[in-house]
Each structure stands twice: as structure tokens, then as C-alpha cells.
Legacy VTK file of the C-alpha trace (Angstrom):
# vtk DataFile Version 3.0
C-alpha trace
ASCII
DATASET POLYDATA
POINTS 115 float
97.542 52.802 91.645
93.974 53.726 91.153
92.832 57.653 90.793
89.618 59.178 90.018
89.128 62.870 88.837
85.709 63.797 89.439
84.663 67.111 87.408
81.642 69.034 85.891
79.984 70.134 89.205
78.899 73.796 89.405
75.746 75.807 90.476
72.783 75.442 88.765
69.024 76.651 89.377
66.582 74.116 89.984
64.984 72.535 86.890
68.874 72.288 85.227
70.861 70.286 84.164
74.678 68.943 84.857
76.749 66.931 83.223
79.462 65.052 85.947
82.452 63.155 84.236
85.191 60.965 86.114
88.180 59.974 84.812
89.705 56.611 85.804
93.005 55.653 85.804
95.064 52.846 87.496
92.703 50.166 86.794
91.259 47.672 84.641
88.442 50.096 83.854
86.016 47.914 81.669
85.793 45.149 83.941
84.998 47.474 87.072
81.035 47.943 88.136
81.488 51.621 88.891
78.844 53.938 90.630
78.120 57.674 91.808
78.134 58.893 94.974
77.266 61.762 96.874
77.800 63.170 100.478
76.805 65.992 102.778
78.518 67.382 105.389
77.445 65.286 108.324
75.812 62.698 106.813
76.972 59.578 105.051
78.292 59.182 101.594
75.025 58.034 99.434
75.108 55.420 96.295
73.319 57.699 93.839
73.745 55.390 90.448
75.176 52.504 89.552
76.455 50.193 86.566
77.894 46.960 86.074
80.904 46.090 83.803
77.974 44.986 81.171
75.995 48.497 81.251
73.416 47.537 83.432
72.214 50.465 85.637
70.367 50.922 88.970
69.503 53.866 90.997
68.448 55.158 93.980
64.914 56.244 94.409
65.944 60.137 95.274
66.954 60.439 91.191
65.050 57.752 89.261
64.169 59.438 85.899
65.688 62.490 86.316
69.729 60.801 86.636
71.599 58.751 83.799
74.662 56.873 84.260
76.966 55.504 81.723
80.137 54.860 80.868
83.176 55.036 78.347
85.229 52.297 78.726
88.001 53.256 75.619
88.463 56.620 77.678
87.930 54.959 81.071
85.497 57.538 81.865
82.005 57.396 84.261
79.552 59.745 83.267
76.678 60.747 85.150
73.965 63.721 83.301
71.743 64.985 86.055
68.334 66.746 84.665
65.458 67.997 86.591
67.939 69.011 89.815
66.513 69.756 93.143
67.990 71.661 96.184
68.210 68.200 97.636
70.831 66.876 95.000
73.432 69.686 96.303
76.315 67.640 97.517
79.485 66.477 96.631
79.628 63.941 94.395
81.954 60.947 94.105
82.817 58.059 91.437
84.097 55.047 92.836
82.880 51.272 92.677
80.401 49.131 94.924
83.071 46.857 96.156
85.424 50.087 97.062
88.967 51.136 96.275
90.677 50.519 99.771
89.302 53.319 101.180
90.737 55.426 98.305
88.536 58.559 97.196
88.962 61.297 94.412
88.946 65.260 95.884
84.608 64.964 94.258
83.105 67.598 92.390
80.592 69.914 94.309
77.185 70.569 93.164
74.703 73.092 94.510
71.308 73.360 93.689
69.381 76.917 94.311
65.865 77.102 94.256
LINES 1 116
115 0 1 2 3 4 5 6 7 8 9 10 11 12 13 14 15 16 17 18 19 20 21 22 23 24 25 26 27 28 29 30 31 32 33 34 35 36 37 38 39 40 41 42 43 44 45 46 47 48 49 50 51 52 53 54 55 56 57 58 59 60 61 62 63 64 65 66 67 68 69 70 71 72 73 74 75 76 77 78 79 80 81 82 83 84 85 86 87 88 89 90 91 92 93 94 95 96 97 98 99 100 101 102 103 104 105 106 107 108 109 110 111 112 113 114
């Protein structure tokens, strides 16, 4: 069965930099479009990043140019580096894949932005 293990959150000053890594198990990694996501308590989980089983990437407008996905498919890992971070990018953050794992989540790694 699938499981994700989100990690490399942590408290940074605005202006830094983080480096969030998810490991993947449980599924057919390569072939997988895979994305970030991130939530805040009482709002909706957010599709920060995105990239498709060929490395093609799309983001949301909030981290354009300051965000990079990417992936490594012989460790089944989603990365995500996050430069240039704003109070507004404090959230939990969440790997997982457009189409969805049945409702399945990992526990997220937490990220909090001072200013």
C-alpha cells in the first residue's frame, strides 16, 4: 500500500530557504505525476507544484520563481527547494499526486515562516 514521508520542514526567517523531501513507497513511483501541497488550518489543502511522470513542472502563482520541484525516481523521492520564503508559505506541506491516493495522506511536514 502506498505511504509518503514528508520531511525537511522547520522555521526559517523570511528571505530563506528549505529544502522539503518525500519519500514514496508502495507505488509505481516513476510513472506517478506527483505534486506538493500545502494546507492551513481552516482552509483548504492548496496544489503548490506539480510534475508529470516526464519532468514537466507547473506551479501555482503564490511561488512561481521562488519554488522548484523535482524528482528522484531510483530513490522514489519528490523534492521540493523553497527560496525566497514569505510568512504566507507557513503551512503544512503535503506530497501526494493530482489524481489522489484514495484519500490517503502522509502526517506533512510543517513550515513556518517569521518575518
Amino acid at each position: 500500500q502506498v505511504r509518503l514521508v514528508e520531511s525537511g520542514g522547520g522555521s526559517v526567517q523570511a528571505g530563506g530557504s528549505l529544502r522539503l523531501s518525500c519519500a514514496a513507497s508502495g507505488i509505481n513511483f516513476a510513472i506517478n505525476h506527483m505534486a506538493w501541497y500545502r494546507q492551513v488550518p481552516g482552509k483548504q489543502r492548496e496544489l503548490v507544484a506539480s510534475i508529470t511522470s516526464s519532468g514537466s513542472t507547473h506551479y501555482s502563482d503564490s511561488v512561481k520563481g521562488r519554488f522548484t520541484i523535482s524528482r528522484n525516481n531510483a530513490y522514489m523521492r519528490l523534492l521540493l527547494q523553497m527560496n525566497n520564503l514569505k510568512p504566507e508559505d507557513t503551512a503544512t506541506y503535503y506530497c501526494g499526486r493530482p489524481s489522489g491516493f484514495g484519500g490517503y495522506w502522509g502526517q506533512g511536514t510543517r513550515v513556518v515562516v517569521s518575518s
